[in-house]
C-alpha positions as a Markdown table, in Angstrom:
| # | Residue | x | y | z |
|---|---|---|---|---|
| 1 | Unk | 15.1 | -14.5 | -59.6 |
| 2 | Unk | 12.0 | -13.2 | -61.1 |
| 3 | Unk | 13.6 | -11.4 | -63.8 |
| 4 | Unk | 15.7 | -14.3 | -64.8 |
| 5 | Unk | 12.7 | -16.5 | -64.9 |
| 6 | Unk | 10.9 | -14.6 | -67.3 |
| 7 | Unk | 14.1 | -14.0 | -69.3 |
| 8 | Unk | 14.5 | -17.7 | -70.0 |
| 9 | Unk | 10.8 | -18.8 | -70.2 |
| 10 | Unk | 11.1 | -16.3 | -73.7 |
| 11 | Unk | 13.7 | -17.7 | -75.0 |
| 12 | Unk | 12.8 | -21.7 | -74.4 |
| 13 | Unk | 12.9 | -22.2 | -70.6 |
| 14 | Unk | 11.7 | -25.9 | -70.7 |
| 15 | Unk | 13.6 | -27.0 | -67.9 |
| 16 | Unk | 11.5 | -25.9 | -65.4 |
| 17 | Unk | 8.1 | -26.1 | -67.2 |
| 18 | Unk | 9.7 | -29.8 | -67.9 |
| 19 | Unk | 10.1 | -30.2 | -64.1 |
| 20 | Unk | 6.5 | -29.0 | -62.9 |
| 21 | Unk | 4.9 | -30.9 | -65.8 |
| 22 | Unk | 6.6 | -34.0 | -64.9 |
| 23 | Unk | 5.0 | -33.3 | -61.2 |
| 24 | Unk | 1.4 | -33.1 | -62.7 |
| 25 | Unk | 2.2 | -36.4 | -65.0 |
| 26 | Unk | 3.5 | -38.3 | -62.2 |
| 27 | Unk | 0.5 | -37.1 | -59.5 |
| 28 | Unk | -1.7 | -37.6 | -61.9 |
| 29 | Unk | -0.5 | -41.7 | -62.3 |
| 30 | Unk | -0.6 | -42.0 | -58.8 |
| 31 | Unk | -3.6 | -41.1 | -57.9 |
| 32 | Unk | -5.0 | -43.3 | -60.8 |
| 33 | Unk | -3.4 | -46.6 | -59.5 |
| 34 | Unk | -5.7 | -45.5 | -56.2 |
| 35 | Unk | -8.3 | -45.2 | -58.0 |
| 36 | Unk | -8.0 | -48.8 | -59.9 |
| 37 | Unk | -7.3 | -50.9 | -56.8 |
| 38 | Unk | -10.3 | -49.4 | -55.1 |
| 39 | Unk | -12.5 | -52.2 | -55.5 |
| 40 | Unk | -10.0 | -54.7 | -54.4 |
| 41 | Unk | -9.3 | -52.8 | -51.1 |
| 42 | Unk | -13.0 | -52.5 | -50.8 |
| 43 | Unk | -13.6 | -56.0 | -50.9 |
| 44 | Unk | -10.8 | -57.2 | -49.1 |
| 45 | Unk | -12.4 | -55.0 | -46.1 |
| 46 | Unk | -15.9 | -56.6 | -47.0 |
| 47 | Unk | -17.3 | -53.0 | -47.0 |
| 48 | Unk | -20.7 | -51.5 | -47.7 |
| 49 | Unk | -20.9 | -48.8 | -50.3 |
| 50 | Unk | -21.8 | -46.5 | -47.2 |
| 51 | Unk | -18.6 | -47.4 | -45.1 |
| 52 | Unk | -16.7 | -47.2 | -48.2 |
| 53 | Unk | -17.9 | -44.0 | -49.0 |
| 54 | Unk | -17.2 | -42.5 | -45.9 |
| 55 | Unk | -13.3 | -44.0 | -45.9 |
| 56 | Unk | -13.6 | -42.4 | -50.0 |
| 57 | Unk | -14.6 | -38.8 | -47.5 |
| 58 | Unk | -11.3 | -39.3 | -45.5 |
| 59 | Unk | -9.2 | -38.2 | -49.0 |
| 60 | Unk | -10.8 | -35.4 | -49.3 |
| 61 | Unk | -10.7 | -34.3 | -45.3 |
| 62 | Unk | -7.0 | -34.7 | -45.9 |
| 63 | Unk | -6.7 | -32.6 | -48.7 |
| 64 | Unk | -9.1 | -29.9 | -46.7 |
| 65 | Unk | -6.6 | -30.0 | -44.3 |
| 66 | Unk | -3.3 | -29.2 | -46.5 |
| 67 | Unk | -4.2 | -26.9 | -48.9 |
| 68 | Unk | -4.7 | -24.0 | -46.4 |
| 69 | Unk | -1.5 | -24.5 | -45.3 |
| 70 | Unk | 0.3 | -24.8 | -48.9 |
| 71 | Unk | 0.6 | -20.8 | -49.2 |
| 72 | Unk | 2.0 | -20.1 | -46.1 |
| 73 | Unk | 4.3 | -23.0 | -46.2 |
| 74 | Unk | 5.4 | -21.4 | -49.4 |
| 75 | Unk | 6.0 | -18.2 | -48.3 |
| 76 | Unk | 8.0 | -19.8 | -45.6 |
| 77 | Unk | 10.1 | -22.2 | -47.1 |
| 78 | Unk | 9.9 | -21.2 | -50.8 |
| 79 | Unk | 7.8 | -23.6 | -53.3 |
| 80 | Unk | 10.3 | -25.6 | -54.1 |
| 81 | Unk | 11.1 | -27.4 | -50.9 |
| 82 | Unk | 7.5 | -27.3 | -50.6 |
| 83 | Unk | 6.9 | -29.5 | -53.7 |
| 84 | Unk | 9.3 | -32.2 | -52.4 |
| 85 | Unk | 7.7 | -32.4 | -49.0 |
| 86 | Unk | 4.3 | -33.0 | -50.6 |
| 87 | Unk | 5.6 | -35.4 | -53.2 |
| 88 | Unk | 7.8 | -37.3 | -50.4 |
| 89 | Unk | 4.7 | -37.6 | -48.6 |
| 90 | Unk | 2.3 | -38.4 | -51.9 |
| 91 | Unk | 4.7 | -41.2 | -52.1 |
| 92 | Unk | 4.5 | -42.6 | -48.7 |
| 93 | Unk | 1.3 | -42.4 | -48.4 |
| 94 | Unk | 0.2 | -44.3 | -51.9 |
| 95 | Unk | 1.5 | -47.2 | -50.4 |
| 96 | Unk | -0.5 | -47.0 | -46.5 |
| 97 | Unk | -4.3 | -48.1 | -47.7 |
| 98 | Unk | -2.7 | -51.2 | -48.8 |
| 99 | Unk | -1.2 | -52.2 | -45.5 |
| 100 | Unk | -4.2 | -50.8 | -43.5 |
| 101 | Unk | -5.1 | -53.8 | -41.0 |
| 102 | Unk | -8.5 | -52.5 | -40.6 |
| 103 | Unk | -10.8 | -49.7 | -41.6 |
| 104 | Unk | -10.0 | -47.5 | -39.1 |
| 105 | Unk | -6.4 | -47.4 | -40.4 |
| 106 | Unk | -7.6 | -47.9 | -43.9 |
| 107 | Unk | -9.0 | -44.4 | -43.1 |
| 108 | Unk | -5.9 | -42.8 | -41.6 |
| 109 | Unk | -4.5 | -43.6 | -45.1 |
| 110 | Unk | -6.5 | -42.5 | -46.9 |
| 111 | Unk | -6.9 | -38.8 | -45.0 |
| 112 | Unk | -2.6 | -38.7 | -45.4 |
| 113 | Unk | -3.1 | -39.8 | -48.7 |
| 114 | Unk | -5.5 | -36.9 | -49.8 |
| 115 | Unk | -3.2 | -34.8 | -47.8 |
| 116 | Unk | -0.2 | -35.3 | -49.7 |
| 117 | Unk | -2.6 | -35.1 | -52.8 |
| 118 | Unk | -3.7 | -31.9 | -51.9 |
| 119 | Unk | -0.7 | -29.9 | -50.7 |
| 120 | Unk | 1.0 | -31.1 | -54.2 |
| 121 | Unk | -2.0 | -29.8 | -56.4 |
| 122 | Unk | -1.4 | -26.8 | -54.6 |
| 123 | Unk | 2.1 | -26.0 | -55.1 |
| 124 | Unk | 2.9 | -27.4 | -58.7 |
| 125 | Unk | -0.4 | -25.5 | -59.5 |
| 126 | Unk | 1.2 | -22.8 | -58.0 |
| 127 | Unk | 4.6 | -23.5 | -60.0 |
| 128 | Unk | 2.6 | -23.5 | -63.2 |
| 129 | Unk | 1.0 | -20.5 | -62.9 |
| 130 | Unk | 4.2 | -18.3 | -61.8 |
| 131 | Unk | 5.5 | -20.1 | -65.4 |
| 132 | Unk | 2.7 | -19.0 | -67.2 |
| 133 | Unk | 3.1 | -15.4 | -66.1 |
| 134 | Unk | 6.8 | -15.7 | -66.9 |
| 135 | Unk | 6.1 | -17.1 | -70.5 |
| 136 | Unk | 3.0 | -15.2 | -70.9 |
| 137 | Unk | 1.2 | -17.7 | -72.6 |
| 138 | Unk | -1.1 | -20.6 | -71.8 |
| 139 | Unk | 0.3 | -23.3 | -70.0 |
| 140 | Unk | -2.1 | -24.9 | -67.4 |
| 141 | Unk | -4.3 | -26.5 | -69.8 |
| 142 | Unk | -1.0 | -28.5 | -71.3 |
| 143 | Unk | -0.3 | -29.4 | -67.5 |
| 144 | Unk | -3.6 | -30.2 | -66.7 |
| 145 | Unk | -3.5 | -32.3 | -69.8 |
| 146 | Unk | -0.1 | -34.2 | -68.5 |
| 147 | Unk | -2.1 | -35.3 | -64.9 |
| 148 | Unk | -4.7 | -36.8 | -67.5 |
| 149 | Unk | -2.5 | -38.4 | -69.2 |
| 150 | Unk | -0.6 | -39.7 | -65.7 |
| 151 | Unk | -4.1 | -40.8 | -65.0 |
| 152 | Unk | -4.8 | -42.7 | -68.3 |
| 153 | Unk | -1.1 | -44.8 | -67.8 |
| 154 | Unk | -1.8 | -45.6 | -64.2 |
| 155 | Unk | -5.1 | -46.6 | -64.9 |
| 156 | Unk | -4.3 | -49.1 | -67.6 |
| 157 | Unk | -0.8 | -50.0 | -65.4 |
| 158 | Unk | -3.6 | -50.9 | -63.0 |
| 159 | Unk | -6.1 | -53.1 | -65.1 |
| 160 | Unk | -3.0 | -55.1 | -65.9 |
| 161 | Unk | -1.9 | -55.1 | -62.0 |
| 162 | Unk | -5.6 | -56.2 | -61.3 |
| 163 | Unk | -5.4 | -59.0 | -64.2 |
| 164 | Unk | -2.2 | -61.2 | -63.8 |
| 165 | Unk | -2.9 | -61.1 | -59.6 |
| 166 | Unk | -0.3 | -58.3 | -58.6 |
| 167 | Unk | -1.0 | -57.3 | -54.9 |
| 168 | Unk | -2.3 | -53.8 | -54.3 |
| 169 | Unk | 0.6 | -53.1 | -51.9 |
| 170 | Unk | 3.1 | -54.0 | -54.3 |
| 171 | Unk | 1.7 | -52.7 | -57.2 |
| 172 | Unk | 1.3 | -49.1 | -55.1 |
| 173 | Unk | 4.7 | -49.4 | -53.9 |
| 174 | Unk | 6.2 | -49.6 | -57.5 |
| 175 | Unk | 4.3 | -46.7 | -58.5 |
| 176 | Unk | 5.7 | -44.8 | -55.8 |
| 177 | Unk | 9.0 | -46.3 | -55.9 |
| 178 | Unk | 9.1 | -44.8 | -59.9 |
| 179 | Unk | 7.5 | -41.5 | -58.8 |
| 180 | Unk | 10.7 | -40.8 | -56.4 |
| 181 | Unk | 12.7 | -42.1 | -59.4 |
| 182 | Unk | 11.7 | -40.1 | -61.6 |
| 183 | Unk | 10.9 | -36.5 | -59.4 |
| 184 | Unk | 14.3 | -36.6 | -57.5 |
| 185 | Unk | 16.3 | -35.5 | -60.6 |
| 186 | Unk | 14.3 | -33.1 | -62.1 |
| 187 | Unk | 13.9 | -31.2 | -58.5 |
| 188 | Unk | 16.6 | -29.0 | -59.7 |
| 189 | Unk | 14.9 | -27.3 | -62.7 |
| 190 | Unk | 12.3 | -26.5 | -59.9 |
| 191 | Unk | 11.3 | -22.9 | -60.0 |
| 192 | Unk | 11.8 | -21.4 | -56.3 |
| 193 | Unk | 8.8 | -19.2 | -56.2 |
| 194 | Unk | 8.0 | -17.7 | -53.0 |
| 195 | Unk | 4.3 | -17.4 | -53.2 |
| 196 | Unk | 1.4 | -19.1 | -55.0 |
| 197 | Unk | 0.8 | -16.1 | -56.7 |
| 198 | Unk | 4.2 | -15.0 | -58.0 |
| 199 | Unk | 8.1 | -15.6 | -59.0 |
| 200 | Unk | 9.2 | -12.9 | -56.1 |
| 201 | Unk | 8.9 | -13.1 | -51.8 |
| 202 | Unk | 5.6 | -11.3 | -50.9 |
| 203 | Unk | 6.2 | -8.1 | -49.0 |
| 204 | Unk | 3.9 | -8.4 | -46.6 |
| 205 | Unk | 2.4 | -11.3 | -44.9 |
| 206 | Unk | -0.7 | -13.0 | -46.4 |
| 207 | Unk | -3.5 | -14.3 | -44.5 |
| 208 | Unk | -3.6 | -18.5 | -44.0 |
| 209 | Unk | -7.2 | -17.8 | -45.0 |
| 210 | Unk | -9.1 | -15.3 | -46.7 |
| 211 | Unk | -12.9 | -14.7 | -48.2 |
| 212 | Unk | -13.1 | -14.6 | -51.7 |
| 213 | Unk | -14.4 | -12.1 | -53.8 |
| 214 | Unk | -17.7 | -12.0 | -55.6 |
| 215 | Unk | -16.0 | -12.9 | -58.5 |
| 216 | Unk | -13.7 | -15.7 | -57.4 |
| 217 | Unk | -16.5 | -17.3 | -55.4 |
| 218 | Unk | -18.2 | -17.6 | -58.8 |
| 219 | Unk | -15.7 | -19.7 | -59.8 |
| 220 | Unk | -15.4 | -21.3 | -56.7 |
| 221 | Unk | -19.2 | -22.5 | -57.5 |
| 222 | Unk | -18.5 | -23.8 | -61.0 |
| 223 | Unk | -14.9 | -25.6 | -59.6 |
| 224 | Unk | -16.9 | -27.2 | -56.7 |
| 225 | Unk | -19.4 | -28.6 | -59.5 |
| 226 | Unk | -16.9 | -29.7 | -61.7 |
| 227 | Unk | -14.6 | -30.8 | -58.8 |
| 228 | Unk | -18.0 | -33.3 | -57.6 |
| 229 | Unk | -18.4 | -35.0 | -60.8 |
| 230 | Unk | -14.4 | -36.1 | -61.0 |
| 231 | Unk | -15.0 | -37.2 | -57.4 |
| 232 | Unk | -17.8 | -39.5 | -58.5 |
| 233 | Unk | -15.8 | -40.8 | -61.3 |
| 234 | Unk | -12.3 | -41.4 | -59.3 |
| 235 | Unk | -13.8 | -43.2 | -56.5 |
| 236 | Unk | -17.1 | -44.8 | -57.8 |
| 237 | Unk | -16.4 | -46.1 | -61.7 |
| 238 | Unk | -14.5 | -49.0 | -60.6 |
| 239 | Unk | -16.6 | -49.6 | -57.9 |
| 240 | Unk | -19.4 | -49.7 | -60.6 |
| 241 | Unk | -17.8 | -51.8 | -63.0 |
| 242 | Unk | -16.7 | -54.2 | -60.7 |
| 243 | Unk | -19.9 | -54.2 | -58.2 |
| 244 | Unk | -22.6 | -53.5 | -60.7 |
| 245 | Unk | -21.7 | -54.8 | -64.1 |
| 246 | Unk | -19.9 | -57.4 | -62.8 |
| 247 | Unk | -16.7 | -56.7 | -64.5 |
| 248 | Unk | -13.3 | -58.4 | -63.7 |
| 249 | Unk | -10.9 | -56.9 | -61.9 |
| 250 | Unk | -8.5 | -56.1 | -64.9 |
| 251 | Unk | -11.7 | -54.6 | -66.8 |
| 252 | Unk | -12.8 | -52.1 | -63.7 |
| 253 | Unk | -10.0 | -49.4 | -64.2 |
| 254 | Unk | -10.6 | -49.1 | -67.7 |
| 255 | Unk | -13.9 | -46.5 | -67.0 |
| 256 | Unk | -11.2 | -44.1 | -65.4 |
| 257 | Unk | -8.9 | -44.5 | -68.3 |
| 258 | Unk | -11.5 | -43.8 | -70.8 |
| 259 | Unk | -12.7 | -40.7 | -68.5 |
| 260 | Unk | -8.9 | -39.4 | -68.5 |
| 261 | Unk | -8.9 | -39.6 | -72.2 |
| 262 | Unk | -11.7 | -37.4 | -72.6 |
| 263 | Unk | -10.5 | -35.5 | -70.3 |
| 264 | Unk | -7.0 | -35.4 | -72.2 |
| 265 | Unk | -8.9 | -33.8 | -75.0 |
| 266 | Unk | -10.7 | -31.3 | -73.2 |
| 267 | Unk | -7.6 | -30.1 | -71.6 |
| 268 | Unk | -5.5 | -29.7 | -74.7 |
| 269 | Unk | -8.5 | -27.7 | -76.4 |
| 270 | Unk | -8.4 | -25.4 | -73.6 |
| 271 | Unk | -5.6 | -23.5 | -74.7 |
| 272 | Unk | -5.9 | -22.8 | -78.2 |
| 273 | Unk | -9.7 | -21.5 | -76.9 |
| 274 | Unk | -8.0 | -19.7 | -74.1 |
| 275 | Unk | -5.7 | -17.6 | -76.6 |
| 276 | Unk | -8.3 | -17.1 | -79.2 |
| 277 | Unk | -11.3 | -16.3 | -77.3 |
């Protein structure tokens, strides 16, 4: 399998790297549409910024949760399967926040929803590195570039939600409902890698959990830091818009469309500095 991957990434394999950045394009527009309807679940709940902030926490506890468990799932069942189990639940859980009755369930939501979010960064993360090595050549920043882009059309699919009145459940349950349109036939070009590090099964077990080294926990550092400021921006600029600057509820999830612009460019910067430096 390995072999053949790297045969055809060298000589235009664009299925697959078409399949896996379709997954980062499509993750990245649902998390967005989250993101814009944030203030109206928010208010809806008449919520503090402290209660809401801690319901905002529940994503990432979900997300804590899964990503552990994405390697040894796909050393298990391959990444493939893998990437449809966290996309069928990505999708099922976009829709849950909106029909939360109460917080409590609002927070249930959310922890499934940052769950599905995080087992799926995982594995098509892990997809687009096994194609990188394959191609030999940069292709995470032009992935990383598509979830920006995701982000920037769910963002402004959800200003114009948010203007003419659309309800947040049905506005999520489209998004979700075009996600599993859209992922189910281009599961197929799917590479079936068998571990997040490589094309080929691992030969010997790998741990669900392991230290880093000195050098990867450097990293680690600088990804946490970065990692805290996109936090603040996903959950909180619509909030401020809204809250703050008293913006309308079509206006709010523009901040996170203009963030996933910039973001757009820094991405697709990344690789021409990433071959020439």
């Amino acid at each position: 399998m390995s072999s053949r991957i790297e045969r055809r990434s060298r000589t235009g394999f664009t299925g697959a790297t078409a399949a896996v950045g379709l997954a980062f394009l499509l993750t990245g527009a649902a998390m967005a549409s989250w993101f814009a309807r944030v203030p109206t679940v928010k208010a809806g709940f008449g919520l503090g910024d402290g209660a809401m902030g801690a319901l905002l926490a529940c994503v990432a506890v979900g997300s804590l949760i899964a990503m552990p468990l994405a390697g040894t799932m796909m050393a298990r069942l391959g990444g493939r399967p893998v990437l449809a189990i966290a996309e069928a639940l990505l999708c099922a859980a976009l829709v849950l926040p909106a029909l939360a009755p109460n917080p409590a369930a609002l927070g249930i939501a959310l922890t499934l929803l940052g769950a599905g979010h995080g087992l799926l960064d995982v594995t098509m993360n892990a997809q687009a590195s096994a194609l990188e090595q394959a191609a030999e050549r940069a292709l995470m920043p032009m992935l990383h570039a598509l979830f920006s882009i995701g982000g920037f059309a769910g963002a402004m699919l959800g200003a114009l939600f948010a203007h003419v009145g659309v309800s947040v459940a049905v506005h999520l349950g489209l998004v979700a409902l075009l996600f599993a349109v859209l992922a189910v036939p281009a599961y197929r070009f799917v590479p079936h890698i068998h571990a997040p590090g490589g094309l080929a099964p691992s030969e010997t077990a790998a741990p669900v959990l392991a230290w880093p080294g000195r050098g990867l926990a450097a990293l680690a550092v600088i990804s946490f830091c970065a990692l805290m400021a996109e936090g603040v921006i996903n959950d909180w600029s619509a909030i401020f818009l809204a809250q703050t600057l008293n913006a309308g509820p079509g206006f709010a999830p523009l901040g996170y469309a203009v963030f996933s612009v910039t973001m757009i460019i820094g991405r697709l910067a990344g690789g021409p500095l990433t071959h020439h430096i």
